[in-house]
Every structure is written in structure tokens, then in C-alpha cells.
FIDREN-297617 format. One record per residue (C-alpha): residue number from 1; x, y, z; chain. Coordinates in steps of 0.02 Angstrom, whole numbers. Layout:
<rs>
R    i       x       y       z  ch
R  NUM       X       Y       Z   A
...
</rs>
This chain:
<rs>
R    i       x       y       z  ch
R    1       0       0       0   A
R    2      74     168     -45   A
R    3      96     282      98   A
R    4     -20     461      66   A
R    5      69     623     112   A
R    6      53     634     275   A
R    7      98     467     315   A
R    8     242     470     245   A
R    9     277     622     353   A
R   10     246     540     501   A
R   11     356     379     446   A
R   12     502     501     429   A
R   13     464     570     585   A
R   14     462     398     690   A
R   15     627     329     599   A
R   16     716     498     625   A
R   17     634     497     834   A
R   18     703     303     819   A
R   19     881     371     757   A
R   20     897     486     872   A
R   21     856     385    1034   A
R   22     978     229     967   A
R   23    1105     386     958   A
R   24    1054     447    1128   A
R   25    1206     486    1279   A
R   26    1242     360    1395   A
R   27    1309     495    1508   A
R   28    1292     662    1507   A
R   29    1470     754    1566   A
R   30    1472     958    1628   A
R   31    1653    1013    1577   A
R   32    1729    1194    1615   A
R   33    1864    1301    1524   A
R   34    1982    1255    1637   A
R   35    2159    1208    1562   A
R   36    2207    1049    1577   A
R   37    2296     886    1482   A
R   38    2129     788    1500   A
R   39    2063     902    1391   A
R   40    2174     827    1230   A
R   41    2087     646    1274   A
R   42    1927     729    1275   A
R   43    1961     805    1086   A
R   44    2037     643    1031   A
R   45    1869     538    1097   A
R   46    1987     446    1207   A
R   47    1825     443    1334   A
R   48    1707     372    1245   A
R   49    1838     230    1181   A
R   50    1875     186    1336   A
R   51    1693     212    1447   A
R   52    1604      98    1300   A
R   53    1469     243    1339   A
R   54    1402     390    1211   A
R   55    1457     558    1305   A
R   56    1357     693    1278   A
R   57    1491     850    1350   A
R   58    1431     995    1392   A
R   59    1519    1182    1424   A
R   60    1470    1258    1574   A
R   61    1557    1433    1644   A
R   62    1526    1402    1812   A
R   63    1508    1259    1948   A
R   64    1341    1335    2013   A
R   65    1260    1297    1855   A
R   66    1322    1111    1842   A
R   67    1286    1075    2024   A
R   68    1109    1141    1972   A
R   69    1097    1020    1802   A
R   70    1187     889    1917   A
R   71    1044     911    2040   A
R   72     898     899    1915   A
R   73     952     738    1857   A
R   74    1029     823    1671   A
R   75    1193     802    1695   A
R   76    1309     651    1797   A
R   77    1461     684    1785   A
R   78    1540     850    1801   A
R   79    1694     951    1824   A
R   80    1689    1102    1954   A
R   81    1779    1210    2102   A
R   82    1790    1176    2284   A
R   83    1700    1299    2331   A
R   84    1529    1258    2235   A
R   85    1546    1082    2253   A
R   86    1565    1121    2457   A
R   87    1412    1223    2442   A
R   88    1328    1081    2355   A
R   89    1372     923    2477   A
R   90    1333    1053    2603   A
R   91    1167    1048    2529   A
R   92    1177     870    2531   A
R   93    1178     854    2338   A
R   94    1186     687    2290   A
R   95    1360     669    2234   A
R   96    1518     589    2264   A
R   97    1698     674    2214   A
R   98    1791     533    2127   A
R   99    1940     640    2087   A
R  100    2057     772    2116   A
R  101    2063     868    1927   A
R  102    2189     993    1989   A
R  103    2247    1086    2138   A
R  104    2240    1249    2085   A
R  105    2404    1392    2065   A
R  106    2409    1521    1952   A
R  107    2259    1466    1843   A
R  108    2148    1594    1946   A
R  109    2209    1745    2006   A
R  110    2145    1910    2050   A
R  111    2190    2050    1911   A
R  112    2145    2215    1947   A
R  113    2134    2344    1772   A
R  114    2244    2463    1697   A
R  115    2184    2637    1742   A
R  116    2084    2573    1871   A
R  117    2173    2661    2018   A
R  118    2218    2516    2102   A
R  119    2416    2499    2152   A
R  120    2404    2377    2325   A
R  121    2275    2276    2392   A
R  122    2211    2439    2520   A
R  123    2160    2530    2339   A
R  124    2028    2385    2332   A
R  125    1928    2486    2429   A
R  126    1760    2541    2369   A
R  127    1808    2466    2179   A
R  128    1696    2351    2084   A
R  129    1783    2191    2083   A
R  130    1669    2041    1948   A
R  131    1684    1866    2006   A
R  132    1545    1716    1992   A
R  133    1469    1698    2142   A
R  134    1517    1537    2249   A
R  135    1645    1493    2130   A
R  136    1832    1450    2174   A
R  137    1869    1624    2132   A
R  138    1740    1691    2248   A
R  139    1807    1597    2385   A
R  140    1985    1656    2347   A
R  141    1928    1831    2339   A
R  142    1858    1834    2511   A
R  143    1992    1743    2582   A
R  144    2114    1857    2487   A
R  145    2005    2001    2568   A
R  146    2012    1928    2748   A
R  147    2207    1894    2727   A
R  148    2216    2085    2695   A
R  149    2105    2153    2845   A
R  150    2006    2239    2713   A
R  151    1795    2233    2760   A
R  152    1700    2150    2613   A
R  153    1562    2272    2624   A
R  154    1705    2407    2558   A
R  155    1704    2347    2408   A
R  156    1546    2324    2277   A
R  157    1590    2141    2224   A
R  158    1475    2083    2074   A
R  159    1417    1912    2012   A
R  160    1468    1893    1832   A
R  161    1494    1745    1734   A
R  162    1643    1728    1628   A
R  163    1578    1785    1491   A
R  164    1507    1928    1569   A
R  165    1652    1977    1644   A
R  166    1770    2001    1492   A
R  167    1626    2098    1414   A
R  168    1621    2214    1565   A
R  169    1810    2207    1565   A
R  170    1813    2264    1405   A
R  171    1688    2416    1431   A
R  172    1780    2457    1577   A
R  173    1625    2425    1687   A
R  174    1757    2340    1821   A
R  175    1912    2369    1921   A
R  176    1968    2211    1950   A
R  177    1918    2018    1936   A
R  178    1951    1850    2006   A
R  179    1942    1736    1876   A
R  180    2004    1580    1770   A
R  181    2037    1579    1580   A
R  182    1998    1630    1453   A
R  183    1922    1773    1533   A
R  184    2086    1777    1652   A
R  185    2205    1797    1483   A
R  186    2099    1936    1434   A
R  187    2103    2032    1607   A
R  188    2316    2011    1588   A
R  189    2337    2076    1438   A
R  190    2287    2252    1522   A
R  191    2283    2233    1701   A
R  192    2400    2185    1862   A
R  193    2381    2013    1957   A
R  194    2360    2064    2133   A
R  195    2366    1883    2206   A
R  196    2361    1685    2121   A
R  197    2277    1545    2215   A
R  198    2419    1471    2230   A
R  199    2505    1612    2319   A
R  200    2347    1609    2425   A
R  201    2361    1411    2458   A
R  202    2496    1468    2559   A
R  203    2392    1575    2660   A
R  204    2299    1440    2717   A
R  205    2151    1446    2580   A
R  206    2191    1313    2473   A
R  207    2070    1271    2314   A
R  208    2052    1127    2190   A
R  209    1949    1075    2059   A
R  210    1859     916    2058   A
R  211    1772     773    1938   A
R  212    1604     728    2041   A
R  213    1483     603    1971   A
R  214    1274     572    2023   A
R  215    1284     452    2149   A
R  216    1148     332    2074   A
R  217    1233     345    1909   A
R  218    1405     281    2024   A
R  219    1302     146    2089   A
R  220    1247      80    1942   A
R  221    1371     125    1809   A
R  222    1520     106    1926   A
R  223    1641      42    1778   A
R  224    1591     200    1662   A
R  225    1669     310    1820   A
R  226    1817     207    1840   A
R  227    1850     209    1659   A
R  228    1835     409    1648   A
R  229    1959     413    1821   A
R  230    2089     307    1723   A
R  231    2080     407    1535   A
R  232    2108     565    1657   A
R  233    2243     523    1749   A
R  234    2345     422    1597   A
R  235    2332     600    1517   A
R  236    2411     682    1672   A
R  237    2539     542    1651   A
R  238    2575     563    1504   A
R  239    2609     764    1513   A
R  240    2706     737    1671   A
R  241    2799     622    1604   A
R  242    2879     759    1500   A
R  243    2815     916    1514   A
R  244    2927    1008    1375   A
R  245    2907     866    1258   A
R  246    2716     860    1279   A
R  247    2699    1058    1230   A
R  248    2806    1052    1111   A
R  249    2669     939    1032   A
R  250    2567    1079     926   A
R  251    2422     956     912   A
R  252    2425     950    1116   A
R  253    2406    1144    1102   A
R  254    2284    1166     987   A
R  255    2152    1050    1078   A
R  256    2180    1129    1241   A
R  257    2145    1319    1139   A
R  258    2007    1245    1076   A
R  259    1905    1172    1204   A
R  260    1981    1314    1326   A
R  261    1972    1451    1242   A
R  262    2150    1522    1301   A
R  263    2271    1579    1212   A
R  264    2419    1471    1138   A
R  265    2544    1567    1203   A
R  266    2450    1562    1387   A
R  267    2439    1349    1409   A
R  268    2625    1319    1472   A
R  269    2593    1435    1613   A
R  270    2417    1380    1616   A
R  271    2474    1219    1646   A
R  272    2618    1233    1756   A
R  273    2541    1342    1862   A
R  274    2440    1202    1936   A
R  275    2479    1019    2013   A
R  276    2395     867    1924   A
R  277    2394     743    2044   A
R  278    2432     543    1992   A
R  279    2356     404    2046   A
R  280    2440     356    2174   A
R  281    2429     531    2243   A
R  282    2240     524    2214   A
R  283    2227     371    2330   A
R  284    2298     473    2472   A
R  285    2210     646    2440   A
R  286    2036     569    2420   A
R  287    2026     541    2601   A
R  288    2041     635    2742   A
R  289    2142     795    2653   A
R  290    2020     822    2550   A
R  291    1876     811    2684   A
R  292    1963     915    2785   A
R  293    1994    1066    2647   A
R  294    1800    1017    2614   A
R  295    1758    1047    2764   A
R  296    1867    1204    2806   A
R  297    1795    1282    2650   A
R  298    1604    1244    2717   A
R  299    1666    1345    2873   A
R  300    1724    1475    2800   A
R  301    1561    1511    2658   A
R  302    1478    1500    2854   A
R  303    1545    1647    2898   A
R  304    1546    1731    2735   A
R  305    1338    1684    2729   A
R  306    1350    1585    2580   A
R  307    1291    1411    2673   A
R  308    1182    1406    2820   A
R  309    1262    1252    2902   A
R  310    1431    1150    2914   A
R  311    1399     944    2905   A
R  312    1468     825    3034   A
R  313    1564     727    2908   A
R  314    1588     769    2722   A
R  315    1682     606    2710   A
R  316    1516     508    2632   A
R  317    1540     651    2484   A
R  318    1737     598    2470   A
R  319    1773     403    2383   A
R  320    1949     342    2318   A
R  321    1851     173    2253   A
R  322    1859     217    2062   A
R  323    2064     261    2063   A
R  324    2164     112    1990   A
R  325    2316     106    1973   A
</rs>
């Protein structure tokens, strides 16, 4: 029987609904800008290869917004600060951190611009300084703040997202930012850096950034996790190994400016200006160093008002199960 018009519409339409669902993710993954080597097996499809799972990656520019798709159910796996995935297990969001994706140095700093008036850390005072709110670089900020006796409430500090912030950079809306790339490359190229994380590590206000994963999608898909852990931390191998040799690959370069977005000339201190710890390293720091910065960082968004409670034990949001070595 020939199929009329319509029909034939509506055959198309099934068959195409068909193709899409047999194409459908396995796993959806929240990634950031952040540079890092991971980021070449994520270009290369080294993930997929090795998770036997369709990945559906998606580019978020902050870790409130992925612990909100996490949350809803939209997203499983995803890649985000300290400080919003504190604020999130504070919250008692359903997730477990499965590994360590960098402890972070010079990736983040505070810049302040050009023009702006601002010479030390005492000429922050009553500037508008852009950050995104209960990010890593919000946390820093304070802390940064509280390390240099200067009152919060002096200065008018606004929640921008990336994005946002190099436009307002740009205009000249802002004094100063704290910030990761490629929004931090753009705020060098005319400004100062004030202060790194890393610097401020030493202060006592250490961050990192963090792979976290749903934890009914860890329960049930615990191989899929374990996979991603191990395709992660063979590509911090592998740039550790050799760190000059590794750059000096263009094609490592090019993947990290384009899923980054910073500039070529920006990854070597990009990339040396944070630690990428190994597996064995990872077996150690998931445990009780990284409940206790957890839980230090919960105290202090406490007294900044950003959570309205500190847990008795972050350690059920903290698991070293999926690191093989």
C-alpha cells in the first residue's frame, strides 16, 4: 500500500525519533574552560573509547550551574571548584567526588585593570571587583580580602559569569576580577595580578577543582566512572611524564585552545601553574585531606553567609574506590 502524504511524514518522523534515541548519551558530562591535559583525550574521543558509553559533553562557565543540572538529574558527571561543590554536599547534593582534577596555582588569580586606580590591595577599597558567585574564585577573593584586613562590604563585588566579565572588562564596567581563563588571559593583557591561588594556598586557603559524578549513576554505572578516572589520569601521566616534550606537541596545544578558549601562548603557564595529581597521589588525597579542605571551606562560606550550616562529616561526599592504578 502506498503511503499518502502525511503518512509518509509521520514515517520520517518515527525513523528519525528512532535514530535519534539509538544515538542517545549514555552519560551526560558538565566540563569547564579550565586548562588541563585531559582536555586533549577529550578532543581525541579517548573517553568514549574507553567508557564503551556515548558522552554527551557539555560547556558550562561556572560550577553553580552544573551542580544545578547535576541536581535535576541532566547532567552526571561534572567538572567544578571547591568551593561550589562544598556548597553543594553542604546541601547534601547527591554526589560523590571521585577525583582530584587539579589543585589549583596560578590558573585563577585576582587581576585588577589598567587605569583602574588600584596599586596595592588597600586601593581595593570601594572598587567594583566581577567574580561568579560561589565559585573557586569567589572563595579566593574573600579569603584574599580577609588575609588583607580589608571589610567585604568596602568593596561592591558583582556576580558575573565569565563571559560577562570580559565583556564588562572590556567596557571598563570593572576594576578588577578573580577569575580563570579565558576570561583571566583577557584581564592580563591590560591589568596587574594582585594575588594567584596558589600564592593564596599558602595562606591557608587552598582550592582545587574536582570530577564529581550522580551518585545513582556511580552505583549503577560504577565501571563507566572508573574508566573516565583512568583516561584522566593516563593524560596527566602522560604530560608529566615530559612536560617540554608534551607542549612542544602543537596538536596538544591546539586541543587545549580549543576546548579552553586560552590563548596558545598562555597553556604552558596555564598548565604549570597548577599540580595534576597521579594516581597514586589520588589514593591518598581522596581521604581525609580532601575532607578536611572540604570541610574548612564549608566553614568558612559559614561565615561569609554563603551556606547556612557546616555537616558532621563530608567524608560520605569523598570516595577513592574508582582510582586504579
Amino acid at each position: 500500500m502506498k503511503l499518502t502524504s502525511p503518512l509518509r511524514l509521520l514515517a520520517a518522523a518515527f525513523l528519525a525519533s528512532a535514530s535519534f534515541l539509538a544515538q542517545a548519551a549514555d552519560v551526560t558530562v558538565a566540563y569547564q574552560t579550565t586548562v588541563d591535559p585531559a582536555k586533549v583525550a577529550q578532543a581525541d574521543g579517548t573517553y568514549e573509547k574507553a567508557t564503551k558509553a556515548n558522552i554527551d559533553w557539555r560547556k558550562f562557565d561556572n560550577g553553580a550551574d552544573i551542580i544545578a543540572a547535576i541536581a535535576s538529574g541532566d547532567v552526571q558527571i561534572g567538572y567544578l571548584g571547591s568551593s561550589p561543590l562544598t556548597a553543594a554536599i553542604t546541601r547534601k547534593v547527591p554526589v560523590e567526588t571521585f577525583l582530584i582534577a587539579t589543585q589549583i596555582g596560578a590558573a585563577e588569580a585576582l587581576v585588577a585593570r589598567d587605569g583602574s586606580g588600584i596599586k596595592t590591595p588597600q586601593d581595593l577599597i570601594g572598587k567594583k571587583i566581577a567574580v561568579p558567585f560561589v565559585s573557586t574564585g569567589h572563595y579566593s577573593l574573600l579569603a584574599a580580602l580577609k588575609h588583607w584586613n580589608i571589610d567585604p562590604s568596602k568593596v561592591t563585588v558583582l556576580n558575573l559569569a565569565p563571559p560577562a566579565i570580559i565583556a564588562a572588562w572590556k567596557r571598563g564596567d570593572i576594576d578588577a576580577t578573580y577569575v580563570w581563563d579565558p576570561a583571566l588571559g583577557v584581564a592580563k593583557e591590560n591589568g596587574k595580578v594582585l594575588i594567584t591561588s596558589g600564592e593564596l594556598a599558602k595562606f591557608g586557603a587552598p582550592t582545587f577543582d574536582a570530577w564529581i559524578v550522580r551518585k545513582d549513576f556511580a552505583q549503577k554505572h560504577p565501571e563507566i566512572v572508573t574508566a573516565f578516572a583512568k583516561v584522566t589520569l593516563d593524560a596527566y601521566a602522560d604530560y608529566r611524564k615530559d612536560p617540554t616534550a608534551w607542549l612542544a606537541n602543537q596538536s596538544n596545544v591546539d586541543k587545549l585552545v580549543k576546548l579552553s578558549g586560552a590563548k596558545a601562548s598562555d597553556i604552558p603557564l596555564l598548565l604549570q601553574g597548577n599540580v595534576f595529581p597521579l594516581a597514586a597521589d589520588q589514593v591518598i588525597t581522596l581521604g581525609a585531606p580532601t575532607t578536611k579542605a572540604i570541610t574548612d571551606t564549608a566553614v568558612f562560606l559559614k561565615e561569609q553567609g554563603k551556606v547556612e550550616a557546616v555537616l558532621p562529616d563530608y567524608a560520605p561526599y569523598v570516595s577513592a574506590k574508582y582510582i586504579t592504578n
